[in-house]
SEGU-703496 format. One record per residue (C-alpha): residue in three letters; x, y, z. Coordinates in steps of 0.1 Angstrom, whole numbers, plus 2048, in hexadecimal, padded with zeros to 3 digits. Layout:
// residues N
ALAXYZ;...
This chain:
// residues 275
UNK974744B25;UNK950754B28;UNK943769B44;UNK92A74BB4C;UNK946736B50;UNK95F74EB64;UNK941754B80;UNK938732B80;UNK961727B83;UNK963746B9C;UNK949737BB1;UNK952713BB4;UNK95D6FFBD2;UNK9866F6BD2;UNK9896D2BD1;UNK9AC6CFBD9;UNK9C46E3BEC;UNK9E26E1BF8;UNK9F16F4C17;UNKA156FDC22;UNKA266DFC12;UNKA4A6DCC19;UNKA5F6C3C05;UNKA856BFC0D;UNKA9B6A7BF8;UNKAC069DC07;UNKADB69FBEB;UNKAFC68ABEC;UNKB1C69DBE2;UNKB4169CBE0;UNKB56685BD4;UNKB48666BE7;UNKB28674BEF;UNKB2E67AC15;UNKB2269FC12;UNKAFF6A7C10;UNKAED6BEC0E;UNKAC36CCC11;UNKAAF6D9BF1;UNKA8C6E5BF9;UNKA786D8BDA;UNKA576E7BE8;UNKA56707C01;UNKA3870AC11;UNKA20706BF2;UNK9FD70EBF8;UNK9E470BBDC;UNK9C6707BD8;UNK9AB6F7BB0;UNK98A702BAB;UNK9726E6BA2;UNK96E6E6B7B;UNK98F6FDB79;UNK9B36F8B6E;UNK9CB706B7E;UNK9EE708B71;UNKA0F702B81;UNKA29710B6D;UNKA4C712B78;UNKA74709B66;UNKA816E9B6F;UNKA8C6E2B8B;UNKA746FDB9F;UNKA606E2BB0;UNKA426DCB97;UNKA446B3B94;UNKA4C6B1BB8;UNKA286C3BBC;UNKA186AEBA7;UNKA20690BB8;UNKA1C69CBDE;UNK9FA6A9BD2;UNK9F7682BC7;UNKA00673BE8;UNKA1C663BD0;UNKA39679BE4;UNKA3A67BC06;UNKA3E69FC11;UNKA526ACC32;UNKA306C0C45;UNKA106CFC36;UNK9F16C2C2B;UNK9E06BDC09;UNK9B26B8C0B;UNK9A16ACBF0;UNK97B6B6BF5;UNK9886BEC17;UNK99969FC23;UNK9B96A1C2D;UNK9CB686C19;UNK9EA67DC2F;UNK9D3673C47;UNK9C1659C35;UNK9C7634C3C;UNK9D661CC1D;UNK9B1615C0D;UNK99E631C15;UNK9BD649C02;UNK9BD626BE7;UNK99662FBE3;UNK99E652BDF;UNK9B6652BC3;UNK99C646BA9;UNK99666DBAC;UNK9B7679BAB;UNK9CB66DB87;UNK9EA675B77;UNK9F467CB50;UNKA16678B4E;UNKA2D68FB38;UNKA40673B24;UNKA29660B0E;UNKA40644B05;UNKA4D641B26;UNKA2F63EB3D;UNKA1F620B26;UNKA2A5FFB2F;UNKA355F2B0F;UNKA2A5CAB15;UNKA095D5B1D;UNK9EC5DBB02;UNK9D95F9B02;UNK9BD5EAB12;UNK9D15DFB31;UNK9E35FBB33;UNK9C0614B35;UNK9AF5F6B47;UNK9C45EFB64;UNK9B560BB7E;UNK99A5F8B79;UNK9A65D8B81;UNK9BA5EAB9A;UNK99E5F5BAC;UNK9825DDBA5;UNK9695F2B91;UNK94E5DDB7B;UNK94F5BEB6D;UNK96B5B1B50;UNK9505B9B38;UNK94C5D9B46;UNK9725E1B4A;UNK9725D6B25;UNK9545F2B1E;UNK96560CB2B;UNK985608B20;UNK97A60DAFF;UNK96362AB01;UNK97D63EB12;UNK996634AF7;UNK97E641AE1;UNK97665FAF1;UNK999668AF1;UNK999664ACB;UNK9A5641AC5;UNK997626ABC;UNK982606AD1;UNK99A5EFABB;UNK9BA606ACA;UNK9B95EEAED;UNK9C75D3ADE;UNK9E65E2AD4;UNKA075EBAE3;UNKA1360FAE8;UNKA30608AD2;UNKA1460CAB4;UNKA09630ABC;UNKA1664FAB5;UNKA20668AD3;UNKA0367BAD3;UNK9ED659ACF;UNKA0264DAEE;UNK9FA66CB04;UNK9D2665AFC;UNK9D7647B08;UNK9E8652B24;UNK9C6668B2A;UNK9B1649B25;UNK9C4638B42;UNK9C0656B5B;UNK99C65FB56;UNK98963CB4F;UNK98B63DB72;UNK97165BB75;UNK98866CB87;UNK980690B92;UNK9A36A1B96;UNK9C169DB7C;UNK9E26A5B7C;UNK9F36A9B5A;UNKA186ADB5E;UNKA246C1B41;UNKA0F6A9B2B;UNKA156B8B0B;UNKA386BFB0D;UNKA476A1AFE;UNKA2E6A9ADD;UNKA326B7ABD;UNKA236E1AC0;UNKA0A6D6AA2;UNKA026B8ABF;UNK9FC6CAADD;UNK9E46E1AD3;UNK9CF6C1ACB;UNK9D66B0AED;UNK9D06D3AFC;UNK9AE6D2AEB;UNK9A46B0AF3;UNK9AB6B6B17;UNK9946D3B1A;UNK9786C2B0B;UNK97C6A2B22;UNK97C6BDB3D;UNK95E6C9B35;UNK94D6A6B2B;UNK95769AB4C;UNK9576BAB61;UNK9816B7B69;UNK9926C8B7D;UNK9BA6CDB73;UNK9D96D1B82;UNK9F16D8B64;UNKA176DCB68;UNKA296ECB4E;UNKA4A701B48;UNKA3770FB27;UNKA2072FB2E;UNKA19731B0B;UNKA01710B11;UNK9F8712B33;UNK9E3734B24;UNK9CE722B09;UNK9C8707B28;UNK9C6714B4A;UNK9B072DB62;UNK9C8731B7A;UNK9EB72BB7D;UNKA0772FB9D;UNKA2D733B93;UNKA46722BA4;UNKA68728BA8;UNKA85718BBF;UNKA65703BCE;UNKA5671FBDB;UNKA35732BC8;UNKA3F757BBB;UNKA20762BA8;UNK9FE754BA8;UNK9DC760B9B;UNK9C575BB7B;UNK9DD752B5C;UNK9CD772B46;UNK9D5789B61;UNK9F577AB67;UNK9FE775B42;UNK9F479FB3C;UNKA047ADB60;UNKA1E795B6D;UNKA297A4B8C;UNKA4A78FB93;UNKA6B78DB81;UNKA6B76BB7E;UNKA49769B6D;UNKA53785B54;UNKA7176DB4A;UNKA5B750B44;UNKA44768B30;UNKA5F776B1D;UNKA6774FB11;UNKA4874DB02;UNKA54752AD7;UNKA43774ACC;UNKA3D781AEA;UNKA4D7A3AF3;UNKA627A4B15;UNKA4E7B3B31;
């Protein structure tokens, strides 16, 4: 990254944030399931994206990093804590004003071949936020569909097939399409590149840093592999047994990490010495 754009990225508003989220799930056990017991998926998570920025949550599975994603998404309820995007508090929004909301807040999904419904064309499936929430005509619709296929490298002829035809990195830029035809100004990208071939992700990793830039993104990106969240993000947090253990810029982190847990991750990263 430039100077220019660390000052200018230093110096921009947060657009979301998220304050002391707590997240408890009830687990069944024993032999009949009578016993039960409480696992704290988030512990008082505070966080906070610059505008423009990406900020990294990086974390082994099971730490609390999906359940994140979705609380920041209003798709989870959480237990107490509060979560503003350009200030408003979300959990406090009635049904339409948070259904108006979400054209700004989107989700890429880690599974490519999962997250497509196979009976829909590509068209439909990039389309339907659209439809969903009533934005331009069917001509229109049709429009941008495919420019935003395009722009994610397909093609315009691409929406009239199924996702059965693609290949999993075609899949997961189709999955983009569908999250940012919407305009949307925050998006979440939940280990997006992990189901991908390495030779794959590095141009999914790519694409999604020029879209950011093209469309002036802002990214949440969860991910259990450092060695991609460094060629990606500005910031990162690290999360561990839902709670965050380490946060701070991802070069100073990445040179210094000043937690255990951190240094373990690091040291999973092939070619790199242990810390």
């Amino acid at each position: 990254m430039s100077l220019v754009n660390a000052q200018s990225l230093e110096n921009a508003p947060v657009i979301l944030q998220a304050n002391h989220l707590f997240k408890t799930y009830t687990q069944s056990s024993g032999r009949f399931g009578f016993s039960s017991s409480q696992i704290k998926a988030l512990d008082d998570v505070s966080l906070s994206l610059k505008a423009g920025s990406t900020l990294a949550v990086v974390g082994e599975s099971g730490s609390g990093k999906s359940t994140l994603a979705r609380c920041l998404l209003q798709l989870h309820p959480f237990d107490s804590g509060e979560v503003l995007f350009e200030g408003k508090d979300l959990a406090k929004l009635d049904t339409s004003a948070l259904r108006a909301m979400r054209k700004n807040l989107q989700m890429v999904f880690q599974d490519p071949f999962a997250s497509l419904n196979p009976r829909m064309r590509v068209g439909e499936i990039v389309g339907e936020g659209l439809l969903i929430h009533g934005l331009g005509s069917v001509s229109e619709q049709k429009n941008k569909v495919q420019q935003m296929l395009e722009r994610v490298g397909l093609s315009a002829d691409d929406a009239l097939k199924y996702p059965h035809q693609f290949s999993g990195g075609q899949r997961q830029r189709i999955g983009i399409a569908r999250a940012l035809v919407l305009q949307p100004k925050v998006v979440v990208c939940d280990e997006p590149v992990s189901a991908l071939d390495v030779s794959v992700q590095a141009q999914i990793l790519l694409l999604l840093k020029e879209l950011q830039r093209e469309m002036q993104l802002s990214y949440i990106f969860i991910s259990h592999d450092l060695r991609v969240v460094r060629h990606i993000a500005d910031e990162m947090v690290v999360m561990h047994k839902g709670k965050i253990v380490e946060q701070g810029k991802v070069v100073d982190i990445y040179n210094e990490p000043k937690q255990a847990y951190t240094r373990q991750l690091l040291s999973a990263i092939p070619g790199r010495k242990a810390a």
